[in-house]
Each structure stands twice: as structure tokens, then as C-alpha cells.
N, C-alpha and C positions, 0 to 999 in steps of 0.2 A: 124109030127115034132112038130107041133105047139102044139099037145095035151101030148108029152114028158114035154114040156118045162111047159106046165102050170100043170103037176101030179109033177115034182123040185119043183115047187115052191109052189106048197100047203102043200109037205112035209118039205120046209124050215118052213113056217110060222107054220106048229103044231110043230116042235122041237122048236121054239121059245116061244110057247104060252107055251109048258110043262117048258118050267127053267122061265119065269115069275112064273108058279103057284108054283114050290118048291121055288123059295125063298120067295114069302109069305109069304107059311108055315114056314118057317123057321122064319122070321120075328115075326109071331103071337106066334110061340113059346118061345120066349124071353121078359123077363118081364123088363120094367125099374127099377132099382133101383135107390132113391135121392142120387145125389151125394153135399156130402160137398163141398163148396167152398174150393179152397185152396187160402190159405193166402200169398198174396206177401212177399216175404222177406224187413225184417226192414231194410229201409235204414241207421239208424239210424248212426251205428258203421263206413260203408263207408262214409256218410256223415263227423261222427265227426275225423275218419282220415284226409278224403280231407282237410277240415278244419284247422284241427291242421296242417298238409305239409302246408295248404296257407299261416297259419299263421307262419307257423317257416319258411319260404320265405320269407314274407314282413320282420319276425325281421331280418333277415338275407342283406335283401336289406335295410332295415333301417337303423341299425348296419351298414352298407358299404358307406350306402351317409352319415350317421353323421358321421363316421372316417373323410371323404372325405372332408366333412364342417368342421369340426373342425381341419384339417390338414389346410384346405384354411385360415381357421381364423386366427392359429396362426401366417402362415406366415405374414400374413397383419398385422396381429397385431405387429408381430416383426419390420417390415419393419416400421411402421410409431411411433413404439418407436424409434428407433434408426433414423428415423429423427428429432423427437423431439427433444432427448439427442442431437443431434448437433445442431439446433435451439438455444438449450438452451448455449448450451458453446458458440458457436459465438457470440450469445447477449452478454453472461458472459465474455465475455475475451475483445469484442469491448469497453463497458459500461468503462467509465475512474473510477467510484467510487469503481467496485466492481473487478479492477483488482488487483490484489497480488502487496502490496508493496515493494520496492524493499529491497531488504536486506542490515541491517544497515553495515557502515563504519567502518571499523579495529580502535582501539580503535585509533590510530597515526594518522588519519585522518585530517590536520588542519583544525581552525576554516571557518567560510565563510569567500570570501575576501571583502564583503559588510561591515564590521568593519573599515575597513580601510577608511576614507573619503580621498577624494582628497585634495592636495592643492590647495587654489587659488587662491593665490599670484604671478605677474610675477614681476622677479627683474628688477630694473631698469636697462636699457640697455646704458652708454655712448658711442654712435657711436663714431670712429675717424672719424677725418676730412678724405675727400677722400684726397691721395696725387697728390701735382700740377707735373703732367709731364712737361718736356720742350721741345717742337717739336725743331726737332735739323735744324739749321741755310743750307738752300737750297740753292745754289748759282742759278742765273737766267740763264735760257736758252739761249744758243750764238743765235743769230740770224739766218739766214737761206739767204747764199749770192746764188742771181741767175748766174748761171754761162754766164760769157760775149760773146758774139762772133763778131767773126772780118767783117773786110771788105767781105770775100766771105761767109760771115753764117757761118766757120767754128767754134767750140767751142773753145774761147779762153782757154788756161793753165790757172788752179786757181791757184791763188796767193799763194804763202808761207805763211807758218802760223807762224807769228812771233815767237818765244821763248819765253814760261810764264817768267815773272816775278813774282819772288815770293813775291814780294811787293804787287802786283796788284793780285794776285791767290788770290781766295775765300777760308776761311778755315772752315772748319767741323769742329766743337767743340759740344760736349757731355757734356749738362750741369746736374747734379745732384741735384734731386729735395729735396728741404728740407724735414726732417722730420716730418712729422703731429706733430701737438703738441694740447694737449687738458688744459685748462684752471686749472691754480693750483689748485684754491676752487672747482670747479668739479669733479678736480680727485680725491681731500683729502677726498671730502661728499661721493665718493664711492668708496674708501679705507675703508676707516669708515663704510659703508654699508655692505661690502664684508666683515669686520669682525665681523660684530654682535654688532658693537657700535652705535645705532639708533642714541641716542642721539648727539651724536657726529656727525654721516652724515646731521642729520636735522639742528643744528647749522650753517655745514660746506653750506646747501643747504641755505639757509633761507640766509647767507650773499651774494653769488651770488647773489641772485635775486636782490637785492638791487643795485648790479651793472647793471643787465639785468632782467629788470620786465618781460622779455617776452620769458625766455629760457626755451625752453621745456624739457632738460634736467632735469631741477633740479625742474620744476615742477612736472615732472612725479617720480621724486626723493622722494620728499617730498609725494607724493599720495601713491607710495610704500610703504614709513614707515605708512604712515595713515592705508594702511594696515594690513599693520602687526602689527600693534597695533590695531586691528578690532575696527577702526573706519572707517566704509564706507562709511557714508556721508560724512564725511569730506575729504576723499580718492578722491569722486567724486566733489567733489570741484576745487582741485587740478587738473586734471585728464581734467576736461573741460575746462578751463583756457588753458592748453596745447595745447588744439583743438579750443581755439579764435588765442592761435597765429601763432599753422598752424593743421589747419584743416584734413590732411592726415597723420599726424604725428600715426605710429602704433601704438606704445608704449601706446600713450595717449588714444587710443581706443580699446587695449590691455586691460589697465586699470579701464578703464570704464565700460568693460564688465564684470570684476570681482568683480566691486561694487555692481554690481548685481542690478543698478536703470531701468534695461529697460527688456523688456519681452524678452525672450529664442530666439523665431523668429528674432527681430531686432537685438541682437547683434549679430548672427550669421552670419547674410546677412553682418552685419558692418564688424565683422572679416575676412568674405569671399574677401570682397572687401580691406580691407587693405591690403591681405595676397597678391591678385593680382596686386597689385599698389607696393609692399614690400616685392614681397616674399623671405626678408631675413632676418625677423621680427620674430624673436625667442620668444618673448614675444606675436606676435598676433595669430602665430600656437599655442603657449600652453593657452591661454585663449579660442581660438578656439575649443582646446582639452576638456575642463573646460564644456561649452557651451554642446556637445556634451555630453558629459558623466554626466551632469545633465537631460539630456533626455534618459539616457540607450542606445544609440547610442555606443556602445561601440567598434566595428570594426574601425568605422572613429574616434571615439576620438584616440584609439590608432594610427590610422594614426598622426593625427595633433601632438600627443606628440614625436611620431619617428621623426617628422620633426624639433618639437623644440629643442631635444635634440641635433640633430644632427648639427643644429645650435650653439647650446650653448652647449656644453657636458660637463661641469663643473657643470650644475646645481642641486645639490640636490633635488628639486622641481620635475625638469622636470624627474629626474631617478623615483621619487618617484611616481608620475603621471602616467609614462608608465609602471612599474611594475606593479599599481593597475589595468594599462588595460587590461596587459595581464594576470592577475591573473582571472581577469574576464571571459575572456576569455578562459578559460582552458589552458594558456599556464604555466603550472605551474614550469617547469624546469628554463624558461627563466626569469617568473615573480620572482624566487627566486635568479637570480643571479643580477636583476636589483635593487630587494634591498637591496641585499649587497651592490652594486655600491652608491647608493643612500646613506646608513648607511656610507659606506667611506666619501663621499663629504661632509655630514652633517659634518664630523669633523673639517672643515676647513671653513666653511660656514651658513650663518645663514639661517633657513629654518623654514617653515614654521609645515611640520606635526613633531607629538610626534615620537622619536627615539625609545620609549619603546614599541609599540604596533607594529612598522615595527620592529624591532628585532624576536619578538616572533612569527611572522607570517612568519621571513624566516627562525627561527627554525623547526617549524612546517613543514615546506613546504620541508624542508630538510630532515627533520624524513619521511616526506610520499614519498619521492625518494626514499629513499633507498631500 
């Protein structure tokens, strides 16, 4: 067995050693020939594609984030112009120099009512005397009888009450108080005043005194015409005089503050205080009103001249005074009918402002109502 097994295998190894030796031969029969290299292919052409794709990519993503930027931009851009533009007009339209004038007045428009100056004269005012009542005649109260009682405490019967006698009865009479009466030279110096004849009331004042050195009447009389003949010192002459011989007396401090000798603050405090001691002092509300409306106060002057007029409603003066107030005051319906009122009273009385420049300003005022 053993000598099978190694004649296999010697006959394996000679069919082996025979195909090593034909492929030899085979081998030595073959000649090398040099072979060329071959030459890689030129990248060149893929290259400058990729290239040209990366680059027509980045313009593409360039192109798309500058759209993107340039979209962003504008908006901001827009956004902080049109904050500007409203910066700018709020400043422009706050700014008082560089806002739009107002658009001028229809030709009929009247003039200012700063033309008009105030009067500031108060006339002089003759109080009447207050009239004497007479408390009417009280008969005295009967007495008051305790009633008596008798012997057992009982309440005696009161007495009979006699029968009046109408002899002995008390009579109630109703006496009638005289008329005021105001002194003849007083009332003729303002008669004479009340028509426009200076000369004549200061004659008619000036002999009074003579009879009464110390009547403030006809002091403050004569201070009036000094007035109105724009003599002011000498106005406040008069005027103080009136206030040696009674000190509270309105009129005279009425007067005094139209003379215009004491500063704006003191007369008015004076007028304040007369008005509360007096308030029925027609002559200290409209110098009051005077006082006021030379500081632009013109709400309270127009108070103080309602009050005067309302006191005096005859006065030219004082109509003329409250119209310019409330002229000032834009009340211009009202301020044109008071100087009419005003223009009326001027005809019957003597007054102090020009008739022709209040004519023309309640034409005007009349033209711009309609």
C-alpha cells in the first residue's frame, strides 16, 4: 500500500516538474518589446470647466446676497429717510419763526382796537344827601299786673280793663321824611358840568368853596375840570385837598389816580380799598378799570368798567371805556353796540375821547359783522 501511494505521488511531482518546464519555454520564447509610456489625460479642459461651474456659482451666489444686501439697504435706507422727513417737519412746524403766516384779513377787516386810547377822566360824582327816615312814634309797653289771690290762695278775678280813652290812647303817626336837597352852587357847577360848560361849573365851584373851604364836592369838581383841560398837576392839587378833608372820600382817590402822580401798584391797591369801603363809587371802579387796562389786564379792567357803568349808565366815558375793553377782548358784536351807546351819550354830555375815531371803528366793526 505504502509503495502505491509513494509510485502517486512521484507521478504527481513529474506532471508537475513537466508544465513548469513548457511554460519556460514558453516564456523564453517571447521577446519584450519597449513599451511607450501612455500619457494621462490633460486635465486641463475638466479643470477649466469645474472652474468656469465654480465660478458661475460664486457669481450666481454673489449676484443673490448683493440683490439681498441691496434689498436690505434700501429698506433702511427708506425707513430712516422718512424718519428724517418727519424730524424735519415737526421741527419745521414746532419752530414759531418758520411756521406759515396766517393768511391775511378780508379787505373790511377793521382797524386794531389799540387806536382807540382810553378815557381817563371820572366825572364828578354829587352824592345826594342819604334821606332822614323817621322811626314812627311806639307807645310803651302796659306793664305786666301779677295776678292776686285771696284769702284761701285762690287766684283772684282780674280786674276790668278800663275803657281807652281816646284822649289818653297813643297815636301812631307816619311822619314823611323831607326831600334831600343838595346845595344850589353845587348843583348849578354840575349842571354846567353836565353840559360841557367848564367854564361856567368851575366859576359855579370855586364860589362854593368860598362858602365851604373844605367840601369835597366841589373840590373834586374843580380837579375834574383840571382834567379835562389836561392839566394834571393841578388836577392833583385839587384832588388831595379833597383827601385832607376826608380821607376815604372815593371820588378824590378816583381822581387822583387818573392824575397819574403815583406808580400803577399804589393806585390800584388805593382803588381796591376805596372800592371796599364804597362799593358804590362809580368814579373808583372806572379809574380802577383805567389802572388795569394801562397794564394790559384787560379781562379785569373790563370787569371794573361793567361795574362803573352799571353804576352810572349815563356815562359816555364809562360806555366808551367798556367797549375798548371788550373790543380788546374779541368781543367785537358787543364792543360795537357799546359804542354806539357811547356815540349816543356823547351827545348830551361832555366827554372826554374824540367822537370821530369811535365812529369809524363802530363802522368798521359793523362792516366786519356782516
Amino acid at each position: 500500500m505504502s509503495l502505491l501511494i509513494d509510485a502517486l505521488r512521484k507521478a504527481e511531482q513529474d506532471r508537475a516538474l513537466a508544465r513548469d518546464t513548457d511554460a519556460q519555454a514558453t516564456i523564453d520564447e517571447l521577446s519584450l518589446e519597449p513599451i511607450a509610456p501612455i500619457a494621462p489625460p490633460d486635465p486641463a479642459p475638466a479643470d477649466a470647466s469645474a472652474s468656469t461651474e465654480r465660478a458661475a456659482a460664486a457669481n450666481l451666489f454673489a449676484v443673490k446676497q448683493a440683490g439681498h444686501e441691496h434689498t436690505h439697504l434700501r429698506w433702511i435706507g427708506g425707513i430712516g429717510l422718512l424718519a428724517a422727513l418727519g424730524i424735519v417737519a415737526y421741527v419745521w412746524w414746532q419752530w414759531p419763526s418758520t411756521r406759515p403766516a396766517p393768511a391775511p384779513m378780508a379787505a373790511r377787516t377793521p382797524p386794531p382796537a389799540a387806536a382807540l386810547a382810553i378815557a381817563p377822566t371820572p366825572p364828578p360824582v354829587v352824592p345826594e344827601p342819604a334821606p332822614l327816615v323817621a322811626a314812627p312814634a311806639v307807645a310803651p309797653a302796659a306793664p305786666v299786673r301779677q295776678p292776686q289771690r285771696g284769702a284761701l290762695g285762690a287766684a283772684a278775678a282780674p280786674p276790668q280793663a278800663a275803657a281807652p280813652d281816646s284822649a289818653t290812647r297813643p297815636q301812631f303817626r307816619r311822619t314823611q321824611a323831607a326831600a334831600p336837597t343838595v346845595p344850589s352852587g353845587l348843583s348849578n357847577a354840575y349842571e354846567a358840568y353836565a353840559a360841557g360848560d367848564l367854564a361856567t361849573a368851575h366859576r359855579h365851584y370855586q364860589s362854593y368853596l368860598t362858602q365851604d373851604p373844605n367840601s369835597t364836592d366841589a373840590l373834586n369838581g374843580l380837579g375834574a375840570i383840571a382834567l379835562h383841560q389836561g392839566q394834571a398837576a393841578r388836577a392833583a392839587q385839587w384832588f388831595r385837598r379833597a383827601l385832607v378833608a376826608d380821607p376815604n372820600n372815593a371820588n378824590a382817590i378816583a381822581g387822583l389816580s387818573a392824575a397819574g402822580q403815583r406808580p400803577a401798584e399804589d393806585r390800584e391797591a388805593s382803588l381796591r380799598q376805596a372800592l371796599a369801603n364804597q362799593p358804590e363809587s362809580a368814579s373808583a371802579a372806572f379809574s380802577l378799570g383805567n389802572v388795569l387796562a394801562e397794564q394790559g389786564r384787560w379781562a379785569e379792567a373790563q370787569q371794573a368798567y361793567f361795574q362803573a357803568h352799571t353804576l352810572n349808565p349815563d356815562s359816555p366815558d364809562y360806555l366808551f371805556n367798556l367797549a375798548v375793553s371788550l373790543d380788546q377782548l374779541g368781543e367785537r358784536r358787543l364792543a360795537r353796540d357799546y359804542y354806539s351807546r357811547a356815540l349816543d351819550a356823547a351827545q348830551d354830555r361832555p366827554t372826554v375821547f374824540d367822537p370821530v375815531p369811535v365812529r369809524a371803528r363802530r363802522d368798521a366793526l359793523t362792516e366786519a359783522l356782516q
